[in-house]
Backbone as JSON Lines, residues from 0, in Angstrom:
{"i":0,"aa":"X","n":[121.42,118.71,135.63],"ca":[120.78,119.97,135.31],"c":[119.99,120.44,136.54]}
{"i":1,"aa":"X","n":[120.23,121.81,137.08],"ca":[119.09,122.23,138.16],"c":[117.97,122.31,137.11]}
{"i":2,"aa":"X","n":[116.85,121.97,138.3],"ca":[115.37,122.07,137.9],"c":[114.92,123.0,138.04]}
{"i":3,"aa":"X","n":[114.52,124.21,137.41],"ca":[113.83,125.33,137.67],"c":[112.83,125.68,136.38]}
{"i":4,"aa":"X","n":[111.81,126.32,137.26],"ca":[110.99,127.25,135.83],"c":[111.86,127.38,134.49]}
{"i":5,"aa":"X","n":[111.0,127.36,133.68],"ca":[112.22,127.44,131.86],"c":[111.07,128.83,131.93]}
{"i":6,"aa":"X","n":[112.02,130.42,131.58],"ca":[111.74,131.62,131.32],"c":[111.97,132.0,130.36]}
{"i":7,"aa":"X","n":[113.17,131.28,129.68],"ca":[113.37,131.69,128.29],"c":[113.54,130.72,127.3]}
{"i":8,"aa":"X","n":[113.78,131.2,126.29],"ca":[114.13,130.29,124.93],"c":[115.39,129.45,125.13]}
{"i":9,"aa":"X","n":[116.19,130.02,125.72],"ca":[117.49,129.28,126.26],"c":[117.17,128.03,126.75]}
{"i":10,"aa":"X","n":[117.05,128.63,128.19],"ca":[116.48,127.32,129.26],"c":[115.37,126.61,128.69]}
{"i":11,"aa":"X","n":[114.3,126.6,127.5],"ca":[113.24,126.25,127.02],"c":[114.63,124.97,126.6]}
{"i":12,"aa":"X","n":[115.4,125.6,125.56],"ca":[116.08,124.37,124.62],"c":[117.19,123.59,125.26]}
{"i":13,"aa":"X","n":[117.42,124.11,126.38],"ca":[118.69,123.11,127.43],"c":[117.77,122.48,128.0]}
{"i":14,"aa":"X","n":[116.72,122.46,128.5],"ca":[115.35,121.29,129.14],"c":[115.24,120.41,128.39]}
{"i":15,"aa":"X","n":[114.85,120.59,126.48],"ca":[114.87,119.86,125.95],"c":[116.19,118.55,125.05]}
{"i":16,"aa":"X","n":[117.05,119.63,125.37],"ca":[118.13,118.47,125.34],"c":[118.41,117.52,126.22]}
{"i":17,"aa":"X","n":[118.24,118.16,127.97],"ca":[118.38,117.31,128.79],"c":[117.35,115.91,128.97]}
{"i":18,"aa":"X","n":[116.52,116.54,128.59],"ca":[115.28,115.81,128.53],"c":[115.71,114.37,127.66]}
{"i":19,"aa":"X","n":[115.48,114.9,126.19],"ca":[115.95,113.83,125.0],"c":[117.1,112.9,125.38]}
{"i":20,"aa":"X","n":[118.14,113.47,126.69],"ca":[119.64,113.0,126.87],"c":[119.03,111.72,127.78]}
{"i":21,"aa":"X","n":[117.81,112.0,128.75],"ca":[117.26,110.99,129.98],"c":[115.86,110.07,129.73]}
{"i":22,"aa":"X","n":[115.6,110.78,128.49],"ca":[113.8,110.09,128.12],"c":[113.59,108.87,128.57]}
{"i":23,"aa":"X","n":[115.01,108.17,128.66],"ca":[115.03,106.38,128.24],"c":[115.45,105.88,129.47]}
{"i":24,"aa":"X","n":[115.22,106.44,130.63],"ca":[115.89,106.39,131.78],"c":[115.02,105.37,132.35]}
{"i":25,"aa":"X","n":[116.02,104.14,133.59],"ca":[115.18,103.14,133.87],"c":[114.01,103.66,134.84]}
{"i":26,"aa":"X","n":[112.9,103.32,135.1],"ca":[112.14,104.08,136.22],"c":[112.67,103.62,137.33]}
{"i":27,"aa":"X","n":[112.52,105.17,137.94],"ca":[112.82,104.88,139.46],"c":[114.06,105.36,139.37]}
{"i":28,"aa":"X","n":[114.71,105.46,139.13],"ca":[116.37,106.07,139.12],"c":[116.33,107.63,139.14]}
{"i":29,"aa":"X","n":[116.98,108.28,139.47],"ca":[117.2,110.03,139.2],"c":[116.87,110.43,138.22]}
{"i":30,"aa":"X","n":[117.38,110.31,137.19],"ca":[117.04,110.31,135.73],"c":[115.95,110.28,135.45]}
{"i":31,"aa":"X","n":[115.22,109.04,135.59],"ca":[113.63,109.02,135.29],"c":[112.64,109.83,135.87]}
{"i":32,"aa":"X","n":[113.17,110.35,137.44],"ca":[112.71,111.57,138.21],"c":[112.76,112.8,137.85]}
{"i":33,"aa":"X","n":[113.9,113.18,136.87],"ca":[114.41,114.34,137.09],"c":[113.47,114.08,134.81]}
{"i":34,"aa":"X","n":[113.82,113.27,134.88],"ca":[112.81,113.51,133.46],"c":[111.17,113.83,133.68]}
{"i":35,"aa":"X","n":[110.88,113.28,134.25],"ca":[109.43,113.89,134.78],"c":[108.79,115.0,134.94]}
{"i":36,"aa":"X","n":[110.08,115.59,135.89],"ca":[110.09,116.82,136.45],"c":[110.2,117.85,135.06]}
{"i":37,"aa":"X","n":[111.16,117.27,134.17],"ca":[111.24,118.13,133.07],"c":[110.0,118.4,132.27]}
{"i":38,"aa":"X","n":[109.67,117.25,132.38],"ca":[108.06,117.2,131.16],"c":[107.24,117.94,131.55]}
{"i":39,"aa":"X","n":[106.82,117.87,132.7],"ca":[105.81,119.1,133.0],"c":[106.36,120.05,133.21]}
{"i":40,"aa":"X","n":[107.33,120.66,132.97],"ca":[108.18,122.06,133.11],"c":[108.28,122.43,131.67]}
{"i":41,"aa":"X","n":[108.6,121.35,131.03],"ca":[108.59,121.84,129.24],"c":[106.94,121.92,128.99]}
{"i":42,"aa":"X","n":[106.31,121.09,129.52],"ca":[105.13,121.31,128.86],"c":[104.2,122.42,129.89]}
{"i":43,"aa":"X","n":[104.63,123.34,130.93],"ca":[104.04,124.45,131.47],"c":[104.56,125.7,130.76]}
{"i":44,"aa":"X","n":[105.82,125.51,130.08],"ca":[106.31,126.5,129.07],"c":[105.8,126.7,127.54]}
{"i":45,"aa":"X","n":[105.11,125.76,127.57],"ca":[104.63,125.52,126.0],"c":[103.17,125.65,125.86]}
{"i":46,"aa":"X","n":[102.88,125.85,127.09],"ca":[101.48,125.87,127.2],"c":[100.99,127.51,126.99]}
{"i":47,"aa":"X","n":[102.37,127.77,128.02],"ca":[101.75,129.68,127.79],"c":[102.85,130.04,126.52]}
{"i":48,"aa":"X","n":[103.99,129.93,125.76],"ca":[104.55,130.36,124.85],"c":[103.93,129.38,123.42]}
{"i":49,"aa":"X","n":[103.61,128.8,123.53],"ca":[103.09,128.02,121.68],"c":[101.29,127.96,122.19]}
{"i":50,"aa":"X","n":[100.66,129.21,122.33],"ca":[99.18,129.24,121.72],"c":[98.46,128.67,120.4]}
{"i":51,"aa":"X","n":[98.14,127.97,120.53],"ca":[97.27,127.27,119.51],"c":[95.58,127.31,119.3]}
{"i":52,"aa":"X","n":[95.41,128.4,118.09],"ca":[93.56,128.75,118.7],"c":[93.16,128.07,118.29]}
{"i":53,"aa":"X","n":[91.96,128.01,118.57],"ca":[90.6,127.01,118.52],"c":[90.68,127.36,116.78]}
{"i":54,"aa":"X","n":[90.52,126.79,115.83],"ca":[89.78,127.14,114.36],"c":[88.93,127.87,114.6]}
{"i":55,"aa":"X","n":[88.34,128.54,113.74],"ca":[86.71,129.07,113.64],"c":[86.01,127.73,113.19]}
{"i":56,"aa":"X","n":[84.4,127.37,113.17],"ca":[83.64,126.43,113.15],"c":[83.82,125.95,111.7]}
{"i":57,"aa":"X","n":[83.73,126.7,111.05],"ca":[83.17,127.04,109.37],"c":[84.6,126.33,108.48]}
{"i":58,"aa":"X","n":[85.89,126.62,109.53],"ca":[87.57,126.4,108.92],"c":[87.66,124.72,109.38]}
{"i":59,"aa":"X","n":[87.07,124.55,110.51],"ca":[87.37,123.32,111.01],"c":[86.33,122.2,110.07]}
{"i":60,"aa":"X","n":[85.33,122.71,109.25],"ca":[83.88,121.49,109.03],"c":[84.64,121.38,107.69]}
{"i":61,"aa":"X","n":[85.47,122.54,107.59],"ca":[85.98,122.49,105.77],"c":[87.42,121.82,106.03]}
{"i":62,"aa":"X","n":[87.86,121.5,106.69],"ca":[89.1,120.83,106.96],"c":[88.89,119.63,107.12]}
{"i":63,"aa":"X","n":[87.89,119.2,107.95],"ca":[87.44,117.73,108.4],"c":[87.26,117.52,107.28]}
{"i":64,"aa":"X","n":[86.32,118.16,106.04],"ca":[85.76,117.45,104.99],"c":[86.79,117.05,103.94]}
{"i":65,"aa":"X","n":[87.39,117.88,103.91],"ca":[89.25,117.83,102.77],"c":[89.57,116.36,103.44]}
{"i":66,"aa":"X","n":[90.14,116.47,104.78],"ca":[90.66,114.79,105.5],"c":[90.23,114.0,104.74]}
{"i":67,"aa":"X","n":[89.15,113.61,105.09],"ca":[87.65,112.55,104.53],"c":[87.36,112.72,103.46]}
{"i":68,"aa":"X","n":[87.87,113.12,102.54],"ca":[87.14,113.09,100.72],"c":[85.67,113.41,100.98]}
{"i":69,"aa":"X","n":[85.0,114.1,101.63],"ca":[83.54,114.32,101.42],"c":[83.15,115.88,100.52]}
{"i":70,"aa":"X","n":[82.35,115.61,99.99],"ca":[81.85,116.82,99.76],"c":[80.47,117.57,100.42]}
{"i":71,"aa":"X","n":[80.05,118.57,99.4],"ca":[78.88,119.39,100.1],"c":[77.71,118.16,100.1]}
{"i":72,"aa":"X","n":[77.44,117.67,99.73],"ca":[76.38,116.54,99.03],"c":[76.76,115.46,100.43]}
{"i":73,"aa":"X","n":[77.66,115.18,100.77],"ca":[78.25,114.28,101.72],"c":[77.79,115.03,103.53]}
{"i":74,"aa":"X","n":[78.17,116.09,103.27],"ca":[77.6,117.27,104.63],"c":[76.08,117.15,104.62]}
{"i":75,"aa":"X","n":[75.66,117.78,103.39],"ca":[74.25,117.57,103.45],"c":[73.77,116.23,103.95]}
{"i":76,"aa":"X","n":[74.25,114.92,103.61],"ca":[73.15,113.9,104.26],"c":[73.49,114.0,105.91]}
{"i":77,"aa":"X","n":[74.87,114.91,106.5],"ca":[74.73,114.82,107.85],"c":[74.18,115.43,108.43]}
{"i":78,"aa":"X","n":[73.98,117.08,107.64],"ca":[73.32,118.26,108.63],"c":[71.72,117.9,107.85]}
{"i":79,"aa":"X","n":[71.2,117.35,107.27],"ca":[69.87,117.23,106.38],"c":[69.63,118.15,104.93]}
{"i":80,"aa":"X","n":[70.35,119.19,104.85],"ca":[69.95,119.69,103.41],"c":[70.68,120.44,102.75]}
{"i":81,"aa":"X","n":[71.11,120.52,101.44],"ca":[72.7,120.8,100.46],"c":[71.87,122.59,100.85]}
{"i":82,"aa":"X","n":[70.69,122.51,100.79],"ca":[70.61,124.25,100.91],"c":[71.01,124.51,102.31]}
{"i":83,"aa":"X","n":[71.16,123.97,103.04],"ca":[71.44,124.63,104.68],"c":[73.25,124.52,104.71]}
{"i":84,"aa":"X","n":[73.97,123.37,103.63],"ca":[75.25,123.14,103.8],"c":[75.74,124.58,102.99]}
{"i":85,"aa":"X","n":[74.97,125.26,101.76],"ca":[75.3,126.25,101.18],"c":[75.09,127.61,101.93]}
{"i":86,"aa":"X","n":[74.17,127.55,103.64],"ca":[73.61,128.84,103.95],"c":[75.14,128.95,104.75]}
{"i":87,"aa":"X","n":[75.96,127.44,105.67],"ca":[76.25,127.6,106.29],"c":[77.75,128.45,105.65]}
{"i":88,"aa":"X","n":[77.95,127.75,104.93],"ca":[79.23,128.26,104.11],"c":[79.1,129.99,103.15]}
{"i":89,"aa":"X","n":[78.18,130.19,102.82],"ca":[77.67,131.66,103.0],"c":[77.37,132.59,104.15]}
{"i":90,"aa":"X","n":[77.76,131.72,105.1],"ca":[77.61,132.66,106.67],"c":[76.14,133.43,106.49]}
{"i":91,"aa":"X","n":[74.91,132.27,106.02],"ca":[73.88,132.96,106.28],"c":[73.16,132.24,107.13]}
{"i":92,"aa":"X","n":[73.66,131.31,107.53],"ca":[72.92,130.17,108.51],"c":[74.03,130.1,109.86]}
{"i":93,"aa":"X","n":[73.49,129.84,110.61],"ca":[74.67,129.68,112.16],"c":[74.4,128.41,112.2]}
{"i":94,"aa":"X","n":[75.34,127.79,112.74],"ca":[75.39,126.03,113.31],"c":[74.25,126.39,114.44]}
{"i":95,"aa":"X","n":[72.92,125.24,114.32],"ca":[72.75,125.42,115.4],"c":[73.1,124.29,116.59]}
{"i":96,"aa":"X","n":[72.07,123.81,117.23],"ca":[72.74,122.62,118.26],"c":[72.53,121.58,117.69]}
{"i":97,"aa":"X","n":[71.62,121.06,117.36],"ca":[71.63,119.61,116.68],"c":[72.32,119.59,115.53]}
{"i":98,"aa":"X","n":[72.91,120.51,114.81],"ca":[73.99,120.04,113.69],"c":[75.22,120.11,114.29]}
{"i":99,"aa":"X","n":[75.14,121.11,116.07],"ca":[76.92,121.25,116.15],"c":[76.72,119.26,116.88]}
{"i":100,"aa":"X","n":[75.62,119.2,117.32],"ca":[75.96,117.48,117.68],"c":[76.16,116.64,116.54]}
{"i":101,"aa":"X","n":[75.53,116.6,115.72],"ca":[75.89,115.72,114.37],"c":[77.02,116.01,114.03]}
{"i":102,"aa":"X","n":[77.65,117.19,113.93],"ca":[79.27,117.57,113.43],"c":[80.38,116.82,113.93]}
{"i":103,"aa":"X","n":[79.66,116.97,115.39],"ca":[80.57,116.41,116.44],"c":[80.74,114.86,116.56]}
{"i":104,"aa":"X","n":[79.4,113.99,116.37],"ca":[79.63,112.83,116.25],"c":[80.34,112.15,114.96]}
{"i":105,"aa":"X","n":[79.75,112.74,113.93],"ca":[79.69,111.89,112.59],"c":[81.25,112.5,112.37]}
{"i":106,"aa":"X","n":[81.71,113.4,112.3],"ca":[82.35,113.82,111.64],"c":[84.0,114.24,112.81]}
{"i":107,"aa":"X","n":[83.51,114.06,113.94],"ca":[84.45,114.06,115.22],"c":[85.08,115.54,115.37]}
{"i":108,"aa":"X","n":[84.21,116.49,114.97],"ca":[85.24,117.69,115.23],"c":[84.73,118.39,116.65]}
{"i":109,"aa":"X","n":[85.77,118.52,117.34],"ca":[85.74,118.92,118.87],"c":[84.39,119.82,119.01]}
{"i":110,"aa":"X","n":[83.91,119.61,120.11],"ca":[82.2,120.35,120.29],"c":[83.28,121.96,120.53]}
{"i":111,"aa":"X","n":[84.1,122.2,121.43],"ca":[84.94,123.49,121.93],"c":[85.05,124.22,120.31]}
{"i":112,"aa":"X","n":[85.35,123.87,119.12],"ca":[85.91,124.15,118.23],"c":[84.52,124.32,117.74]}
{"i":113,"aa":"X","n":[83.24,123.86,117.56],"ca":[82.25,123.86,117.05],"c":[80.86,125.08,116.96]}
{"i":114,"aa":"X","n":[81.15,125.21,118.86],"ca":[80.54,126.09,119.5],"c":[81.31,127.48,119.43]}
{"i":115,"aa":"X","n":[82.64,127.89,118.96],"ca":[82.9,128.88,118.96],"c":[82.42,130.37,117.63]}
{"i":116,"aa":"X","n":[82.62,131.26,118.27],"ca":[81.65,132.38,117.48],"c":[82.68,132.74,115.87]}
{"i":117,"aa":"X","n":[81.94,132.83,115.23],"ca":[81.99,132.78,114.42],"c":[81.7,134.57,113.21]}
């Protein structure tokens, strides 16, 4: 396969066949070179064609909590109080910093995803 920029959907899905055809290639051989070369070419195409946004803060604390079986009562002992877990989910309270750090530790949801506006 020549190696070039993937511009389209075409060349996006002949990269990835070629790719899948060499994945298993011994290192050090052409193959394993020319697979390399592919990966970061498939994955510089996927980077600008498959956008993936950040959640909003509020989508991501209610997603983490679904994962984890927790409830509001469960939030509250992390952020300190079931009335601040009810302001936040009423969009009458903003995350501030010491809950987007507690969010972030206890509960692991990305600080990038945490800090965004809401």
């Amino acid at each position: 396969m020549e190696l070039k920029i993937i511009k389209t959907k075409t060349d996006y899905h002949s990269a990835l066949e070629r790719f899948e055809d060499i994945f298993s290639a011994k290192s050090g051989t052409k193959e394993s070179d020319e697979a390399d070369v592919l990966s970061l070419l498939i994955h510089d195409y996927e980077e600008k064609n498959f956008v993936i946004e950040v959640p909003n803060p509020l989508e991501a604390i209610k997603y983490r909590m679904e994962q984890q079986g927790l409830s509001n009562r469960d939030l509250a002992k992390v952020l300190g109080y079931k009335s601040r877990v009810s302001d936040i989910f009423k969009n009458t309270r903003k995350l501030n910093l010491k809950m987007i750090r507690k969010l972030n530790e206890q509960l692991n949801i990305p600080l990038e995803t945490l800090v965004k506006e809401y």
